[in-house]
TIPA-321912 format. One line per field, with one value per residue (C-alpha): residue in one letter; x, y, z. Coordinates in pm, 1 decimal, always signed. Layout:
! TIPA-321912
residuo <- [a  ...]
xx <- [X  ...]
yy <- [Y  ...]
zz <- [Z  ...]
//
This chain:
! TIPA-321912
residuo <- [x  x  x  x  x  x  x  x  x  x  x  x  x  x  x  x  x  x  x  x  x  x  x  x  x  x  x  x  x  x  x  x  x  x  x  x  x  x  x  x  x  x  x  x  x  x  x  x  x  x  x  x  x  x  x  x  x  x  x  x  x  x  x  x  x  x  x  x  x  x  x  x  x  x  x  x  x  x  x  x  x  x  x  x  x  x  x  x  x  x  x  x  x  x  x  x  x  x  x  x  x  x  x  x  x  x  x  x  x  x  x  x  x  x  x  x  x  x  x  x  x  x]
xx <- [-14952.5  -15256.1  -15513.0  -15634.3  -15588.2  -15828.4  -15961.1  -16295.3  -16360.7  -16289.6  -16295.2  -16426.7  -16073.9  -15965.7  -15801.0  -15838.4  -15957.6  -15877.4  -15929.7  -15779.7  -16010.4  -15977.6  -16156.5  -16098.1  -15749.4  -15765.8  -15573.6  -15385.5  -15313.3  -15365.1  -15309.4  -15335.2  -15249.3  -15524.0  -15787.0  -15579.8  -15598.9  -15950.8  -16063.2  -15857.8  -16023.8  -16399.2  -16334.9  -16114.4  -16270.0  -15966.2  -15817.9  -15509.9  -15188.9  -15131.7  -14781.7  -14675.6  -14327.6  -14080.0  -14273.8  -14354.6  -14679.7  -14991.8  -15131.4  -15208.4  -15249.9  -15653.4  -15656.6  -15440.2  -15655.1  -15934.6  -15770.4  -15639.8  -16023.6  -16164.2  -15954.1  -15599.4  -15256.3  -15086.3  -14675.8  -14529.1  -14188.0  -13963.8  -13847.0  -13390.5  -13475.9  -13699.0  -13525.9  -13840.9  -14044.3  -14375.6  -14638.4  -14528.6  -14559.1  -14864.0  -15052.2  -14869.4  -14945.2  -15305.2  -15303.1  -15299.6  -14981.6  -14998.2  -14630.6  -14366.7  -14041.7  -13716.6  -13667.4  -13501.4  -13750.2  -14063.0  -14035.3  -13923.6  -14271.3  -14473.1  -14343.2  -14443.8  -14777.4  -14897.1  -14765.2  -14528.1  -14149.2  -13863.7  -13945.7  -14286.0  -14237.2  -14008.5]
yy <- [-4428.5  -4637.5  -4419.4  -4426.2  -4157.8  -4100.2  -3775.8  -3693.2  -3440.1  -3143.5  -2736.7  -2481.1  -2393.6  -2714.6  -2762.9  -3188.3  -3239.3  -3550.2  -3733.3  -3991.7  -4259.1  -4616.2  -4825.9  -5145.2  -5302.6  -5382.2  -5680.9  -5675.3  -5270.6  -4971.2  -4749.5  -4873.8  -4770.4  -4915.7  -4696.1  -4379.2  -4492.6  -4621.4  -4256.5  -4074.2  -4322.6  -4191.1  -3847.0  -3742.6  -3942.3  -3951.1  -3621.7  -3768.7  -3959.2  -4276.2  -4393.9  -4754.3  -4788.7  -5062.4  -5262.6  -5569.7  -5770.6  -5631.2  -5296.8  -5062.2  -5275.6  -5277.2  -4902.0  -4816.8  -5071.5  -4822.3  -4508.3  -4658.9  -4786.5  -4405.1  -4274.3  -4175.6  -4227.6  -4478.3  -4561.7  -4816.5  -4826.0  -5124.1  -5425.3  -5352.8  -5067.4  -5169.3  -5307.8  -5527.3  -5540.4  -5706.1  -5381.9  -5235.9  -5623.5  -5688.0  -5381.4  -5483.3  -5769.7  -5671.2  -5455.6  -5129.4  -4981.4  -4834.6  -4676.2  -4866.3  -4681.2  -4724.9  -4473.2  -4217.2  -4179.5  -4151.8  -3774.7  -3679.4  -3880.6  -3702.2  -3326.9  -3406.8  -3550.8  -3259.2  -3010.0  -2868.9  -2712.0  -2822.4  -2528.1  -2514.1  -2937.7  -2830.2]
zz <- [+11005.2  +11049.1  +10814.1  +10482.4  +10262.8  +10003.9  +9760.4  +9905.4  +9624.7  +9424.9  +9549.3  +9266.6  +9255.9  +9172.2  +9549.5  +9629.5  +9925.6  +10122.3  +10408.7  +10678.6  +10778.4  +11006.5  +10748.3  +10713.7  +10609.7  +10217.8  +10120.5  +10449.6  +10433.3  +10588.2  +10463.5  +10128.9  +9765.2  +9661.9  +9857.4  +9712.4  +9362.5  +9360.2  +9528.6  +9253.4  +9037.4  +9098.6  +9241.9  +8883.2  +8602.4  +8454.0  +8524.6  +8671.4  +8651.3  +8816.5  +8925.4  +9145.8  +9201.3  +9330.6  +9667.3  +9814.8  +9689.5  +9498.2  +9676.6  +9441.1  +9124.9  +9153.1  +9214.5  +8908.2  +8706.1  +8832.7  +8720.7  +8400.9  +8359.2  +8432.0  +8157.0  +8381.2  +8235.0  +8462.0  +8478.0  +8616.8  +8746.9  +8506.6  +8671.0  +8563.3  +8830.5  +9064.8  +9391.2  +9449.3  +9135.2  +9333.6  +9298.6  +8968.8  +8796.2  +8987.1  +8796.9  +8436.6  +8455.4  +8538.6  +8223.8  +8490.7  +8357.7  +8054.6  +8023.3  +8179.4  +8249.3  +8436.3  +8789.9  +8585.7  +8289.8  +8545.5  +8644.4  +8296.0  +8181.3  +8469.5  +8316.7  +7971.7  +8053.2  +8274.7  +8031.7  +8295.1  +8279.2  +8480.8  +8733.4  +8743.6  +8867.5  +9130.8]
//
């Protein structure tokens, strides 16, 4: 709805923990991709993958900057498949994506980068 989501932190067992806040409405949004990146950004130094897909306008290119910036591998979803290419050009062109990949390469990507089989994913 009208929240923010963002990672708060970190358990000892590696649980995120997140929360749902009224802040402010970045760049128009709320909830925003932005926020959620730029938390993932700070809260996992890098410990995390970062994907924007096919959208309307820019949310979410800062925030994946952020995450590519804190040491995250970040995909971006090509423009041949993307319905509306706004948000995944906004972050290439931003130098946010690092890995750009059409719709049916992206969960393929996401397996091999986190080291996980087909049925651990699923």
């Amino acid at each position: 709805g009208d929240a923010h989501l963002e990672i708060a932190g970190v358990a000892g067992s590696g649980r995120l923990h997140c929360r749902l806040h009224q802040g402010e409405r970045v760049s128009g949004h709320r909830p925003s991709v932005d926020v959620l990146f730029g938390s993932f950004a700070r809260v996992m130094k890098g410990r995390a993958l970062g994907v924007i897909l096919t959208g309307m306008g820019r949310d979410g290119a800062e925030g994946l900057a952020a995450m590519r910036q804190s040491g995250a591998e970040t995909i971006g979803q090509d423009e041949a498949s993307s319905i509306v290419y706004g948000m995944p050009k906004a972050a290439f062109e931003i130098g946010a994506v690092e890995r750009q990949l059409p719709l049916p390469a992206i969960a393929d990507q996401i397996i091999k980068s986190t080291n996980l089989t087909y049925r651990e994913a699923v």
